[in-house]
N, C-alpha and C positions, 0 to 999 in steps of 0.2 A: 382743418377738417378734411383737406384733400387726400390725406394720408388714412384717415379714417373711410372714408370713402372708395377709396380703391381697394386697400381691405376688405371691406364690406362686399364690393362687386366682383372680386376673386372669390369671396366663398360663396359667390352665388345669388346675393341679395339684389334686387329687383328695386324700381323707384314703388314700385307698388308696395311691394312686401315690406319694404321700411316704411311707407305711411300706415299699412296694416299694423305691424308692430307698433308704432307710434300710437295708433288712437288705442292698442290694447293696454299700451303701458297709462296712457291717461286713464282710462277707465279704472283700473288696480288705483296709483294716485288717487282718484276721486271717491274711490273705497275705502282706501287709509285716510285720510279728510274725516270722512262720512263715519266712520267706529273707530276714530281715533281716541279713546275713550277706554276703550275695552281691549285693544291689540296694543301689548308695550312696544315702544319704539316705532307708532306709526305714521305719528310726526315727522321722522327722518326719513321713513321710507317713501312716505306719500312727497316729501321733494324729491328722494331720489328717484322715484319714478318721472315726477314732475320735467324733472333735466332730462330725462333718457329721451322722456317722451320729446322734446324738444329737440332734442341731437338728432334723434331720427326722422323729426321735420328737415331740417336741415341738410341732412346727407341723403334723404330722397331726392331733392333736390338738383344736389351736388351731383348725384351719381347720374340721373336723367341727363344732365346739360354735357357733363364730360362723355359720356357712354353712348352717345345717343339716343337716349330712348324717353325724349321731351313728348309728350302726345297730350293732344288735347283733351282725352280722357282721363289720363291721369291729373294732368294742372287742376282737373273739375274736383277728381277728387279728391286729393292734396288740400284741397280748400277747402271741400266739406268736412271733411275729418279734422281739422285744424280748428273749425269751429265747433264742433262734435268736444272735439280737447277742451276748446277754452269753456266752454259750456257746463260740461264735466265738473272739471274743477271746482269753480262757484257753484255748481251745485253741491257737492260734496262739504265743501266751506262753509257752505250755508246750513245746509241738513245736519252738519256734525258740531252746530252750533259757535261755530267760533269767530265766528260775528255777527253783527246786527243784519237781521232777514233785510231789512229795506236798503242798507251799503251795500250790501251783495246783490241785492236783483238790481242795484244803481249798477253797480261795477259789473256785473255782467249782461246789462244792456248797454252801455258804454263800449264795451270789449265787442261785442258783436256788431256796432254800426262805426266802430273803427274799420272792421274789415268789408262792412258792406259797402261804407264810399268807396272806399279803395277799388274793389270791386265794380261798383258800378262808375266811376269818374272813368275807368280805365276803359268799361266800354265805352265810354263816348271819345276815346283816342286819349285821353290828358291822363300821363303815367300821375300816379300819386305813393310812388316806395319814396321811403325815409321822410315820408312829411307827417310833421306832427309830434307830439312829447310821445308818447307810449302805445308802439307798437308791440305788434307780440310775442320777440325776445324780448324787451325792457317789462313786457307783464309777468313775463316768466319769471326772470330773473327778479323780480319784487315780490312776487309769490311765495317764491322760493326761501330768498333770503328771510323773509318777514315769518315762516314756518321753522327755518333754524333757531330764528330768536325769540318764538316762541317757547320753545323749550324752557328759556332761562329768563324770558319776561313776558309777562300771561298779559295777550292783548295784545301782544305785539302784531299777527294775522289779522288780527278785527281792523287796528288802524290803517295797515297797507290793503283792506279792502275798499277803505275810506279814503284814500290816497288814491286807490286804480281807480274809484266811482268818480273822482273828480279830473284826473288826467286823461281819463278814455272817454270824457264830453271834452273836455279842451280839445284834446287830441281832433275828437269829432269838429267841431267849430273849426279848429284849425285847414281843415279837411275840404270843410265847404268853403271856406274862405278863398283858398286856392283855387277849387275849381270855377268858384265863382271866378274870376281874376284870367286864370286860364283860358276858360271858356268865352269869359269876353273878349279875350286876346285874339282867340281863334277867329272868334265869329268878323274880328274885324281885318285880320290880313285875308279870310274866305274873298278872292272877286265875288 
């Protein structure tokens, strides 16, 4: 992605302006989801925005940390928009019926207190990246995949929502389990 990345910052693209892009292309995704019904081919497109919108998480990122232009307003809103995203998405999945109303408001409460430990463990100083089954590249990429094989096996999306609903509370448990553990660690090397 570094290669992609500096591309991007020679034509000009900004960490901001790729998270901007990012939550537009989610939003489009979460449309093709939601009237996938009625637009042919909007199964393929609503992941391939899905992806885009992901790579441009990513390279906002990337480009901030190489380019220097890491700010604490953007990290903020980097995060809300990425929530914004995963939010999106189950909703769309949900509203366009392609799977059961109660997997998706599971999996998309799941998806959101994945990122909020995260979030908040890390204020309290204890990093919590890569802990856990199903962060939000591995949600992506289940989403994704599970809307290609939709095409050619009906239900396939419905069960990868039942899948994230039950990984992104693992995930979660997994999360506090840590901080718990961490947290007691600190508190005991603290004088």
């Amino acid at each position: 992605m570094d290669s992609e990345a500096k591309l991007a910052h020679n034509m000009g693209f900004t960490p901001n302006r790729m998270s901007a892009i990012g939550i537009f292309l989610a939003v489009v995704s979460s449309l093709m989801y939601w009237r996938w019904q009625s637009v042919q081919s909007s199964l393929v497109l609503a992941s391939v925005f899905l992806l885009s919108s992901g790579c441009c998480d990513m390279l906002d990122g990337i480009i901030a940390r190489t380019y220097g232009q890491v700010s604490p307003f953007g990290g903020f809103m980097d995060s809300l928009f990425d929530r914004y995203a995963d939010a999106l998405i189950f909703i769309g999945i949900i509203l366009g019926g392609l799977c059961n109303s109660f997997w998706g408001l599971i999996a998309l409460t799941g998806s959101l207190l994945v990122s909020y430990t995260r979030a908040r463990a890390e204020a309290e100083g204890i990093k919590m990246e890569t802990k856990g089954l199903a962060e939000r590249a591995e949600r992506l990429i289940i989403v994704a995949t599970a809307t290609f094989l939709e095409i050619f096996w009906q239900g396939a999306l419905s069960w990868a929502v039942v899948l994230l609903a039950i990984l992104t509370n693992i995930t979660v448990l997994q999360r506090v389990t840590y901080f718990y553990k961490a947290s007691y660690e600190k508190k005991m090397l603290t004088p």
